[in-house]
matplotlib code that plots the C-alpha trace (Angstrom):
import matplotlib.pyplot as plt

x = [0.0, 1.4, 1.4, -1.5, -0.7, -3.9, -3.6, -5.9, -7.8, -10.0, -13.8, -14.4, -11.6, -12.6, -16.5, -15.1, -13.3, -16.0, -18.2, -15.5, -14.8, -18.7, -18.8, -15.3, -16.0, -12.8, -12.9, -12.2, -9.2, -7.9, -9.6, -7.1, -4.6, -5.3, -5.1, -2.2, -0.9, -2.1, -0.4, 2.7, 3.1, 1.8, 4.3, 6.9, 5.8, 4.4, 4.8, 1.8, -2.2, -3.6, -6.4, -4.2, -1.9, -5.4, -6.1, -2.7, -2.7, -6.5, -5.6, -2.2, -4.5, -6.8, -6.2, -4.5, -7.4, -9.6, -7.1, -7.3, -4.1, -3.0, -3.4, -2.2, -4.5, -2.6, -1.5, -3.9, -2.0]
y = [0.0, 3.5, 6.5, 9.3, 13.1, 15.4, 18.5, 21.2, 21.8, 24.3, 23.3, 23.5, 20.7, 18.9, 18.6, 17.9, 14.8, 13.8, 13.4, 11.9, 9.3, 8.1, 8.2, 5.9, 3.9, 5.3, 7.3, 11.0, 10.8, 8.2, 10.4, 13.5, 10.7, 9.5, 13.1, 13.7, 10.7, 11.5, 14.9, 13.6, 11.4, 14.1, 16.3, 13.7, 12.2, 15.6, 13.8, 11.5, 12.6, 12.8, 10.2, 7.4, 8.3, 8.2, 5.0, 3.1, 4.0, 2.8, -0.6, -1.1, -0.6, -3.5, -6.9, -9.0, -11.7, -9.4, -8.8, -10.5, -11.9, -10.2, -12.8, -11.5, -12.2, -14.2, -12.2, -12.0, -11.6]
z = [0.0, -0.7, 1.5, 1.0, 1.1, 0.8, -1.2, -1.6, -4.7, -6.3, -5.8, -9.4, -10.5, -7.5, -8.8, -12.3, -10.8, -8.8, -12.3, -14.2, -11.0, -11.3, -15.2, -15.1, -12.0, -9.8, -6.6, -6.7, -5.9, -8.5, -11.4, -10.2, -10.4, -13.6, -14.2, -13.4, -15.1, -18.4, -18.3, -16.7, -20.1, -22.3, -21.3, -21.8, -24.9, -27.0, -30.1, -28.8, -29.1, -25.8, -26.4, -27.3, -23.9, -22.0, -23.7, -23.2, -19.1, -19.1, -20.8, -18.4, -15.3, -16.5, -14.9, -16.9, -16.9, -18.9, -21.8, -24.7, -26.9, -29.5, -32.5, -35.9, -38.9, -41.8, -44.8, -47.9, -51.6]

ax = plt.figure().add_subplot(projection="3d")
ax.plot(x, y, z, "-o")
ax.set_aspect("equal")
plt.show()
């Protein structure tokens, strides 16, 4: 388990996060994470569109027993 710190945040972010949290099933707090997250590797990877950042961290969170292998199709001439 890692340590918590609590921060202070304006009330308009926090309500933000508390609609995004219900809408993708995480608490409040793990939406400002995934927040801050996404812009951590945005800024790091500017080459890179935001949504496909967003959708890389999203499908390295999901438990492995949900993914499916990646089976490549056989070429067509």
């Amino acid at each position: 388990m890692s340590a918590t710190t609590s921060i202070r945040i304006d009330q308009t972010l926090y309500d933000l996060a508390k609609a995004d949290a219900a809408a993708e099933h995480r608490t409040i707090a793990g939406q400002v994470e995934f927040w801050a997250r996404l812009g951590r590797a945005a800024l790091d990877n500017p080459d890179l569109p935001v949504s496909f950042i967003a959708e890389s961290l999203m499908s390295m969170a999901e438990p492995r027993e949900h993914t499916t292998p990646f089976v490549p199709r056989p070429r067509t001439k």
